[in-house]
SEVEXRO-874686 format. One record per residue (C-alpha): x, y, z; residue in three letters; residue number from 1. Coordinates in pm, whole numbers. Layout:
residues N
[vopa [X; Y; Z]; "ALA"; NUM]
...
This chain:
residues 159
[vopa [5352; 5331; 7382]; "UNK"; 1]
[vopa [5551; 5130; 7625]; "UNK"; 2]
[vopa [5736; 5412; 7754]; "UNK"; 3]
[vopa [5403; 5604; 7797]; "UNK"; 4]
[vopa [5247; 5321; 8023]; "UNK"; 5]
[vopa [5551; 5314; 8232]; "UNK"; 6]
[vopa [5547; 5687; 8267]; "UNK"; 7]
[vopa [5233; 5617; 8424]; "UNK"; 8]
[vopa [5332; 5342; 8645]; "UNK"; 9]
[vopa [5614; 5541; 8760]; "UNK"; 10]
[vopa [5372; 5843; 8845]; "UNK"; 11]
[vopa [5124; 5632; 9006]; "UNK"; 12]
[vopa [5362; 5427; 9209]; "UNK"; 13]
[vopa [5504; 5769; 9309]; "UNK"; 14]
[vopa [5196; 5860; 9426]; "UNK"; 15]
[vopa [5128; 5563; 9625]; "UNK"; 16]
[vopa [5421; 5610; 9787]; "UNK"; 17]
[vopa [5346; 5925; 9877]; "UNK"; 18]
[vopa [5005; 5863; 10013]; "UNK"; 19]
[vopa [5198; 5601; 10198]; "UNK"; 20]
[vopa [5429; 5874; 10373]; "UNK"; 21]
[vopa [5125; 6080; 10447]; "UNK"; 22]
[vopa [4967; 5813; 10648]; "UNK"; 23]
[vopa [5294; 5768; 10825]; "UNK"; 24]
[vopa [5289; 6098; 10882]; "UNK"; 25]
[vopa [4903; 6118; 10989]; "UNK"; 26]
[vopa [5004; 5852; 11260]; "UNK"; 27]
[vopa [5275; 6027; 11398]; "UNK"; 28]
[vopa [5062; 6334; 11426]; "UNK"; 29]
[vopa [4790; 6142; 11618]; "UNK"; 30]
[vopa [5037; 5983; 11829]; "UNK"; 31]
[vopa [5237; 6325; 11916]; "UNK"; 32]
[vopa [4903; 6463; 12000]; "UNK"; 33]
[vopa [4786; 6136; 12260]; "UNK"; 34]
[vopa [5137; 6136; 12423]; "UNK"; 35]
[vopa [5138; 6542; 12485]; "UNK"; 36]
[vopa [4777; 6521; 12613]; "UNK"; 37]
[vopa [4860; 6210; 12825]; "UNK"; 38]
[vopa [5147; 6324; 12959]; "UNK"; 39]
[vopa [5158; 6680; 12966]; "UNK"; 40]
[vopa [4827; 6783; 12929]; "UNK"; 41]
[vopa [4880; 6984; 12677]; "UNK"; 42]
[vopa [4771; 6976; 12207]; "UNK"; 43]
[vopa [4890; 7043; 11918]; "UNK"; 44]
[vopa [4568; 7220; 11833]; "UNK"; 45]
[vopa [4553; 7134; 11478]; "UNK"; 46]
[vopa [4608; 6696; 11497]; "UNK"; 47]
[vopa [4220; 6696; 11413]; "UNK"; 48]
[vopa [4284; 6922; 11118]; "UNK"; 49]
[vopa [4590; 6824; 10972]; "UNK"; 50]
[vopa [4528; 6427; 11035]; "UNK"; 51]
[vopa [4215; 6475; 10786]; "UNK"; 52]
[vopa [4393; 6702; 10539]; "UNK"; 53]
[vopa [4658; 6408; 10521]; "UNK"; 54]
[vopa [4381; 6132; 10536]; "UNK"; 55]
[vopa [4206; 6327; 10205]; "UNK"; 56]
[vopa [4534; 6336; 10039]; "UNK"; 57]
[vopa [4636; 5977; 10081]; "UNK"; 58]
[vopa [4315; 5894; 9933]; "UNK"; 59]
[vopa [4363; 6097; 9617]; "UNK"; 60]
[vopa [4702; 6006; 9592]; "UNK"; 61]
[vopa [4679; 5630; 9619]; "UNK"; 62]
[vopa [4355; 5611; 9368]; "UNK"; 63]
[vopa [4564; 5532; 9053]; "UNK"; 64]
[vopa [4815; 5315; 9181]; "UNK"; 65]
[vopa [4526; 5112; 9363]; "UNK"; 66]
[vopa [4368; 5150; 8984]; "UNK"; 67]
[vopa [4648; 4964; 8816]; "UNK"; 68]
[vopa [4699; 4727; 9106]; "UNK"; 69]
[vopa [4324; 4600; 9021]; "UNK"; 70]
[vopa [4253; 4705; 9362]; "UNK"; 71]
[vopa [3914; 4821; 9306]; "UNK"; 72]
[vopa [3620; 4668; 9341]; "UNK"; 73]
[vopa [3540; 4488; 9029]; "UNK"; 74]
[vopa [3222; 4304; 9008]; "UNK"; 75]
[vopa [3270; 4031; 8761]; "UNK"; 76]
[vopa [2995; 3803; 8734]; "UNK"; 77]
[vopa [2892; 3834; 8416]; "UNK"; 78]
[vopa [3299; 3934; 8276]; "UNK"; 79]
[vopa [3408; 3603; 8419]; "UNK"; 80]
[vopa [3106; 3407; 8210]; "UNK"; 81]
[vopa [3247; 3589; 7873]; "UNK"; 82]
[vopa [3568; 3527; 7640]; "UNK"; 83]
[vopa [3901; 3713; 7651]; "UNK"; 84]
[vopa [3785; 3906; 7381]; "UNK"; 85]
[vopa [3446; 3990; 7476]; "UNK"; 86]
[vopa [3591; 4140; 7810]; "UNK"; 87]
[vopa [3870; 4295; 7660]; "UNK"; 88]
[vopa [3602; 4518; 7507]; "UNK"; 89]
[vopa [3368; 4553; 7803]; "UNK"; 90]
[vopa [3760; 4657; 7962]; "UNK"; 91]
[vopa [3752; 4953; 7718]; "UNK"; 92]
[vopa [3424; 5053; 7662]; "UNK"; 93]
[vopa [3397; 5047; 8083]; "UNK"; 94]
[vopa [3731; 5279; 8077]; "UNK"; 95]
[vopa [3596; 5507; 7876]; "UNK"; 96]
[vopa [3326; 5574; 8075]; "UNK"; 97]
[vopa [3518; 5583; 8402]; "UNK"; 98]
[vopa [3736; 5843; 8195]; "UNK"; 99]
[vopa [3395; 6042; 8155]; "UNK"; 100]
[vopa [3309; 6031; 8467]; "UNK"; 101]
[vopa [3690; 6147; 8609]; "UNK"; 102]
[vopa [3676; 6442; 8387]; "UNK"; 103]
[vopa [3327; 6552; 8557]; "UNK"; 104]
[vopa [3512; 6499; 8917]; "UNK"; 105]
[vopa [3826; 6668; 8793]; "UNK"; 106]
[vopa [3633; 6948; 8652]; "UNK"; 107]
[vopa [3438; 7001; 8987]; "UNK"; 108]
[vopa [3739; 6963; 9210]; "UNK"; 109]
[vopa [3931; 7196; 9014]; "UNK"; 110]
[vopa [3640; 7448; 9024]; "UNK"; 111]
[vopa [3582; 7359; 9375]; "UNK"; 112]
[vopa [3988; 7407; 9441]; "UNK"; 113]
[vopa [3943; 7750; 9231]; "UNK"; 114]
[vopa [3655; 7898; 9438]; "UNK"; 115]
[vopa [3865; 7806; 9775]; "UNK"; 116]
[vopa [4143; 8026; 9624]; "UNK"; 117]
[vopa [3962; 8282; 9498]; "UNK"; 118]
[vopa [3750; 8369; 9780]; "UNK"; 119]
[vopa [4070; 8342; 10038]; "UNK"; 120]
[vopa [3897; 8019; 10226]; "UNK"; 121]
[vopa [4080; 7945; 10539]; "UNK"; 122]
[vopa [4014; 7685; 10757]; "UNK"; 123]
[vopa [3779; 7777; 11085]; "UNK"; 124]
[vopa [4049; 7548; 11343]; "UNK"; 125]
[vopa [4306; 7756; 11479]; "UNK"; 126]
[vopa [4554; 7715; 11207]; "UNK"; 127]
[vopa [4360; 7878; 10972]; "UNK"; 128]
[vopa [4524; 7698; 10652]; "UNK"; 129]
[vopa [4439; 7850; 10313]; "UNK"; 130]
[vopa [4193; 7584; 10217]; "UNK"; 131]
[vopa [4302; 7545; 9842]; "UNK"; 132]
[vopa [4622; 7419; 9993]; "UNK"; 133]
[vopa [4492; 7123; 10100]; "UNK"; 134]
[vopa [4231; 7053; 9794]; "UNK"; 135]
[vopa [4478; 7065; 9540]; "UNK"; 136]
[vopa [4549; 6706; 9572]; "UNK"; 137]
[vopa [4195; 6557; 9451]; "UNK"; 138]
[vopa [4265; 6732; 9113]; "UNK"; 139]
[vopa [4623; 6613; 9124]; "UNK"; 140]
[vopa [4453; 6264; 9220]; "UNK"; 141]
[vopa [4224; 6272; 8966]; "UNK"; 142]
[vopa [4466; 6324; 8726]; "UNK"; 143]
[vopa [4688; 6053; 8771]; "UNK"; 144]
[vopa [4386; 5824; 8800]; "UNK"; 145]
[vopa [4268; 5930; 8478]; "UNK"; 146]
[vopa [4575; 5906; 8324]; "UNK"; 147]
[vopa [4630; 5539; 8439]; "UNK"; 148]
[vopa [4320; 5445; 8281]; "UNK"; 149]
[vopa [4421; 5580; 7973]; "UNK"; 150]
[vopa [4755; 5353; 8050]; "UNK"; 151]
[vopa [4469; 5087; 8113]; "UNK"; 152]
[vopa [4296; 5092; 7771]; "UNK"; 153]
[vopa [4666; 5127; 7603]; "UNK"; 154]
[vopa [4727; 4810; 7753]; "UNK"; 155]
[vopa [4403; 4633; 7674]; "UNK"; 156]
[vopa [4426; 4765; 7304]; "UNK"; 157]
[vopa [4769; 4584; 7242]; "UNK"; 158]
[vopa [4685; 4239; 7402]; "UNK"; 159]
């Protein structure tokens, strides 16, 4: 099960990473579009656009690795009171119902993804980006958060 867990580190880091590059990337973009307006008067016309689209991603894509990281807020006052054991189950049983609750997002974000495609949604800026293009990363998020917290409760279950 090792292996499996560190399939899932590897995936999440990898998406961390890349929600790393897309920030980069958003800041370049906002920059490129102060400098030509500054200087030359002139936009990129879709920096507003584009600059959320990363934004949206970065937060989809850095979700799991945060997750493993214990970067989420974790409100522990009554965990902290409690034995290893005791929170080693409120660990799992809370898992479990985060994993609930990430199949309900993934199932609307994949619907919501879906209807984007299927009704040929473009964006309303000047670009106008097939929509679905740029939601496809909150199921693709989603996923990898779910599967860390299956990675999680693999985790808790050995120790």
């Amino acid at each position: 099960m090792t292996s499996f867990t560190n399939f899932i580190n590897k995936l999440s880091k990898g998406g961390a990473y890349l929600s790393g590059l897309l920030l980069i990337g958003l800041v370049c973009l906002i920059l490129t579009e102060i400098f030509l307006r500054y200087f030359f008067d002139k936009s990129t016309m879709i920096a507003d656009e584009y600059s959320g689209y990363m934004y949206l991603a970065s937060i989809f894509l850095g979700l799991a690795y945060t997750f493993t990281q214990n970067g989420h807020i974790r409100i522990n006052i009554i965990t902290s009171k409690l034995s290893k054991g005791s929170n080693k189950i409120i660990d799992i049983v809370a898992s479990i119902i985060t994993i609930a609750v990430l199949l309900f997002i993934l199932y609307r974000t994949i619907l919501f993804t879906y209807d984007s495609y299927e009704l040929e949604m473009l964006s309303e800026a000047v670009s106008e980006t097939p929509l679905y293009l740029t939601q496809i990363v909150m199921p693709i998020g989603v996923i990898l958060f779910i599967l860390a917290v299956i990675a999680f409760i693999f985790k808790k279950d050995k120790k």
